[in-house]
C-alpha positions as CSV (number, residue, x, y, z in Angstrom):
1,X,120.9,120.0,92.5
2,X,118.7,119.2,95.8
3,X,115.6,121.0,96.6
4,X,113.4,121.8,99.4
5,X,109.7,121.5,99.6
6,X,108.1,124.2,102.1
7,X,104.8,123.6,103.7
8,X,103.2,120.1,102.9
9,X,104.8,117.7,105.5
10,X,101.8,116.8,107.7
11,X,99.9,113.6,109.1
12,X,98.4,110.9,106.9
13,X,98.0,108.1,108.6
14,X,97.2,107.1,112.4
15,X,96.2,103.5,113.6
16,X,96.5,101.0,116.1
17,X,99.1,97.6,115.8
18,X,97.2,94.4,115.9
19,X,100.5,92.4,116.0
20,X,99.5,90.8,112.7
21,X,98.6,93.3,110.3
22,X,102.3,94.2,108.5
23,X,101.3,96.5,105.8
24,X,99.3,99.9,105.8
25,X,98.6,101.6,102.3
26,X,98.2,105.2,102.2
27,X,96.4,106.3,99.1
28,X,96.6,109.7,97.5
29,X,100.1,110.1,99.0
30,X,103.5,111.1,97.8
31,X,106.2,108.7,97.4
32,X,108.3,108.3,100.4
33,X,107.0,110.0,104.2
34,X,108.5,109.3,108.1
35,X,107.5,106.1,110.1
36,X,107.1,106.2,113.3
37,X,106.0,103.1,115.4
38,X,105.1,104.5,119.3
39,X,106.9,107.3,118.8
40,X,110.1,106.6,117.5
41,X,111.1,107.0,113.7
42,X,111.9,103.9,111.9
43,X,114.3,103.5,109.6
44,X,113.4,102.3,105.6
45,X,114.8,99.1,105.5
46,X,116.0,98.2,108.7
47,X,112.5,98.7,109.8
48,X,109.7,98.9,107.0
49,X,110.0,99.1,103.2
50,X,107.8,101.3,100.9
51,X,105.9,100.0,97.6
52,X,104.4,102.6,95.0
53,X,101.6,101.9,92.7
54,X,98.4,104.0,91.1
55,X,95.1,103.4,92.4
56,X,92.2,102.7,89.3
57,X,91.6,106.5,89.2
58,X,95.4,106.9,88.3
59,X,96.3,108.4,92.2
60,X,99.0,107.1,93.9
61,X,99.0,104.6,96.7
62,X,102.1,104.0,98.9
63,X,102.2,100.5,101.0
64,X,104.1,101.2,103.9
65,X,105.4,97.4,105.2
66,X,107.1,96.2,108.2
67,X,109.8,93.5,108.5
68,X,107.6,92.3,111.7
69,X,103.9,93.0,112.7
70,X,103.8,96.0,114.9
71,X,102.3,94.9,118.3
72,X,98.9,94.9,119.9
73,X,98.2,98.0,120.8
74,X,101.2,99.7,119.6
75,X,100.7,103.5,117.7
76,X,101.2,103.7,113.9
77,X,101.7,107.3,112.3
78,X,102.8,108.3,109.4
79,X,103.7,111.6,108.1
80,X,104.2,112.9,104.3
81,X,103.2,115.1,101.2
82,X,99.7,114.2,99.8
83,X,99.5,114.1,96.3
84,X,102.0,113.9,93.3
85,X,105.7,115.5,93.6
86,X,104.7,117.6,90.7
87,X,101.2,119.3,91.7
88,X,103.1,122.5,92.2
89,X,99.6,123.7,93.4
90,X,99.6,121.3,96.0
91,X,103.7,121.3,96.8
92,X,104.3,125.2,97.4
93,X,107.8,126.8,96.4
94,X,110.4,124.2,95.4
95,X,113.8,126.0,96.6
96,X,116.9,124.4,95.5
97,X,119.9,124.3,97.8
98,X,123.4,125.8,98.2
């Protein structure tokens, strides 16, 4: 069974490329989230891969890395669910699908 989460997608991460830096950690975030390097998605992968951990306080950290350092200048966003998949609080309605 899949399921939907309503209501939690937003921004989490904004910077600049410095056509060295390759990976950005997002702490307090969610597994997973979109990539989007000056606009356009990238693809996990092809483009980036993802590392999870916990932080010292036991919150999560995801290390978002590229398979080549963004350039100078270039715009860096990242979009995902803050928080831990099961904080029901935090997540809203899980709805499962058809």
């Amino acid at each position: 069974m899949s399921t939907i989460q309503e209501g939690t997608f937003r921004s989490l991460f904004s910077d600049t490329g410095d056509g060295v830096t390759t990976t950005y950690s997002i702490n307090g975030a969610a597994a997973g989230g979109a990539l989007y390097l000056n606009g356009l998605l990238q693809e996990e992968y092809s483009d980036y891969t993802t590392s999870n951990s916990v932080d010292g306080k036991g919150n999560p950290v995801v290390d978002f890395t590229f398979n080549v350092a963004p350039d100078n200048g270039s715009k860096i966003s990242i979009y995902g669910q803050p928080g831990w998949v099961s904080d029901s609080a935090e997540f809203g309605n899980l709805t499962p699908l058809a």
